[in-house]
N, C-alpha and C positions, 0 to 999 in steps of 0.2 A: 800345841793347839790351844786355841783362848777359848775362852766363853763363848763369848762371840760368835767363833765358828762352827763352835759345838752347836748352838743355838740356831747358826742359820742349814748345819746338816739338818735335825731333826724335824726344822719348816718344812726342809725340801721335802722329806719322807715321808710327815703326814700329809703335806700338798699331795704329794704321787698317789699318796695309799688313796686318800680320797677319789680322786681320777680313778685309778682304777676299779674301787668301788662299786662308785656311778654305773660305769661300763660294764662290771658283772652283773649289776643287778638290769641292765638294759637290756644286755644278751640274753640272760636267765628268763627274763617276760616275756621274750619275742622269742626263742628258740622255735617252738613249735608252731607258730605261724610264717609258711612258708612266702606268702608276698614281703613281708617287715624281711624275712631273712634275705630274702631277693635284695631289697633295697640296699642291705647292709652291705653286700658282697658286693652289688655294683657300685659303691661309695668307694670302697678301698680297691678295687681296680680302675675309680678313676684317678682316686690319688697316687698309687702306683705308676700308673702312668704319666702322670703328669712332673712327678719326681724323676721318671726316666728321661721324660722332654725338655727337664732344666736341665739334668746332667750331659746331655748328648745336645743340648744347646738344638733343639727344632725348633725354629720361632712360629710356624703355621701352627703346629699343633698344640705348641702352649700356648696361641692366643686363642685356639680354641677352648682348650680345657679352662682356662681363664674365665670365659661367658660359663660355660658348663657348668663353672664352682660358684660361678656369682647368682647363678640365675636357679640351679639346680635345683637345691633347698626347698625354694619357693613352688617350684613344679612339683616337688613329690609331696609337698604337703598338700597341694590342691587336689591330686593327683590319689592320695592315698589315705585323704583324711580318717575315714570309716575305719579303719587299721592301725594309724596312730592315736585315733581317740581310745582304741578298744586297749593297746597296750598300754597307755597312760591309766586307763582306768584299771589294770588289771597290774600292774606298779604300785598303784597305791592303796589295793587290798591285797597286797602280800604281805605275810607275816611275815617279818626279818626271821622271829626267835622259831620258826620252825610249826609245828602242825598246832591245831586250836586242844587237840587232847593229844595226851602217848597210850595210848591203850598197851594193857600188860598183856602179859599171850593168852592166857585165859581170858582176859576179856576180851580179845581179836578172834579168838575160836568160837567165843559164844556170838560174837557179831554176825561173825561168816554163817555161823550155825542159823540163826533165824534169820537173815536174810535168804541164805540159798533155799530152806524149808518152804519158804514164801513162794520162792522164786518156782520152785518145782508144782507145787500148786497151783499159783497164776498161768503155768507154763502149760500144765497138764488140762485145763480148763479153760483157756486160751482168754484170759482175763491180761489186757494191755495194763503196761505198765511203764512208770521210770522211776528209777531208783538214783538219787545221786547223791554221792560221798563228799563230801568236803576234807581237802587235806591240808597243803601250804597255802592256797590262797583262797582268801574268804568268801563264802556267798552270801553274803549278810545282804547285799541288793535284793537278792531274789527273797532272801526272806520276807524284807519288810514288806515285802508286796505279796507276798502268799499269806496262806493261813496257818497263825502259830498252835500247832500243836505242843510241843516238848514233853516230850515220853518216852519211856525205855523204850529200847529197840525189840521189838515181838513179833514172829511171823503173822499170830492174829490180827494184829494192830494194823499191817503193813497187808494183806490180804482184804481185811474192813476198809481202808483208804480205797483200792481199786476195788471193789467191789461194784458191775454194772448199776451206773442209777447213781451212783455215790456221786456228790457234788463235787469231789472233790478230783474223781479216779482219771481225768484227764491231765492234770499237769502231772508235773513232778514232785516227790517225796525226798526231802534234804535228810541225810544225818548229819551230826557233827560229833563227830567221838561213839560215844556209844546210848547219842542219844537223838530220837525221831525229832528236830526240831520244828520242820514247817510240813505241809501239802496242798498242793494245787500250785505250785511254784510253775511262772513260765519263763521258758529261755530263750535266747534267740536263734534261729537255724541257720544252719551252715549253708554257707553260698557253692558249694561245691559242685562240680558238673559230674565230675567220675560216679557220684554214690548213684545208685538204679534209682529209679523211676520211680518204681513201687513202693522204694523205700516210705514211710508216711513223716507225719510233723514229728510225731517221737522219736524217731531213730536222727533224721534231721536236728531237732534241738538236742540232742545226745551230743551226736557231733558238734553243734556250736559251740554249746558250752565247754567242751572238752578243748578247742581252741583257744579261746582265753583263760580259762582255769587249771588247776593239773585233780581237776575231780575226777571221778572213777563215778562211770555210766552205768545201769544195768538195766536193758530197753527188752521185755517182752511183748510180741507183737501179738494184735491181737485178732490180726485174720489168720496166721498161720501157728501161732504159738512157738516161734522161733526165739532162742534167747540169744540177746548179741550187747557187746560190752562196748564202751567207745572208752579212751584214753589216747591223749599226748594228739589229738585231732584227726584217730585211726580209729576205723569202726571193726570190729571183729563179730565178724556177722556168725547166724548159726553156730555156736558154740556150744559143749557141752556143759552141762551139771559141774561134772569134776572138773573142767578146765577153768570153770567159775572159781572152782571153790580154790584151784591153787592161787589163781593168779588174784583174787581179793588178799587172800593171807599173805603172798608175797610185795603187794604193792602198799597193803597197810602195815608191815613193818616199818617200826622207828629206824632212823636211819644208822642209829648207832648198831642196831643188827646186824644194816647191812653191810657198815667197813669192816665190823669186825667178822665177818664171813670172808669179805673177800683178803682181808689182811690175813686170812689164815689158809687159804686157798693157794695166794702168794705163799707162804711157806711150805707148803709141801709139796710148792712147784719144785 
């Protein structure tokens, strides 16, 4: 084998790698919104199809799928704009290298710890709230449009914010790592028909934002003092204290925690 060919495998493999790349990082943006996922799946059922209607030689239906692939494209962008602008934009504030902090387990326990303290407070006093975590992709939009605080993370601090009357106690409170960086942050709500009624704008913009981002929600209401978490663009309504407190600790683990959990799990299967 010559140079040469050597040189044009290696083309092939970054070409490929590249491709496939692309495509993980497109699927990885869109997984959790259900219309994009729609689109995708009907994309490659019609090209399936249409690969069946060369091979089996159907002339009507591939000259239909034919208009279908010519025309298609263009319909689902008209069609679906508001959903591929939000995945383009939610594409290009993901971090490739992984979360904006790694918190060590002592500083994830102390996280958990003064946020839930807050939370059991706001919760018990029926003081509204939203709480949102920043992980793999960034909220830095909402930042610059809210108000910069950047401060340790303190149940007082995060108690003072929603405090009736505070100018602030209506939007949302960002962290990022183990530090308060904005409040009065607003997001956008979810278009959803399933979520109740009742539901108000905070549990609503909980849920939005948890569709384009993979932020971790924590929405205290504040006619009923109900605590409910949104994540992956699922609302987990009335929840308790401790169901809080695990699933924060479990979903702010560094990832390396968690192969090496399950890679040990696998062995003593």
């Amino acid at each position: 084998m010559s140079l040469s060919d050597i040189a044009v495998i290696l083309r092939n493999i970054v070409d490929i790698s590249i491709v496939w790349l692309i495509i993980f990082y497109v699927l990885k943006s869109i997984r959790n919104n259900v219309k994009l996922m729609l689109i995708v799946k009907v994309v490659v059922g019609i090209l399936i199809i249409k690969l069946l209607s060369d091979w089996l030689n159907l002339v009507v239906a591939g000259l239909l799928l034919d208009y279908i692939i010519t025309w298609g494209p263009l319909s689902l962008i008209i069609l679906f704009q508001p959903e591929l602008r939000a995945a383009l934009e939610q594409l290009g504030r993901a971090k490739l290298l992984g979360r904006h902090k790694v918190l060590t387990l002592d500083a994830r326990e102390k996280l958990v710890y003064e946020i839930t303290t807050a939370v059991e407070y706001l919760k018990r006093n029926r003081m509204g709230a939203m709480i949102v975590l920043e992980r793999d992709v960034s909220l830095q939009d909402y930042i610059e449009q809210s108000t910069k605080l950047y401060a340790d993370v303190s149940s007082e601090l995060i108690i003072s914010v929603f405090f009736p009357n505070n100018p602030l106690h209506k939007g949302g409170l960002i962290i990022q790592g183990d530090r308060i960086t904005s409040a009065g942050a607003i997001f956008p709500v979810t278009t959803k028909n399933e979520l109740s009624k009742r539901l108000g704008d905070r549990h609503r913009g909980a849920v939005g934002i948890s569709e384009i981002t993979d932020a971790l929600v924590i929405v205290v209401s504040e006619q009923t003092g109900h605590l409910s978490l949104a994540l992956n663009s699922e609302l987990m309504y009335n929840i308790s204290l401790d169901n809080l407190k695990i699933t924060l600790i479990d979903e702010l683990r560094p990832r390396k925690d968690v192969y090496v959990e399950e890679e040990n799990e696998n062995e003593n299967i």
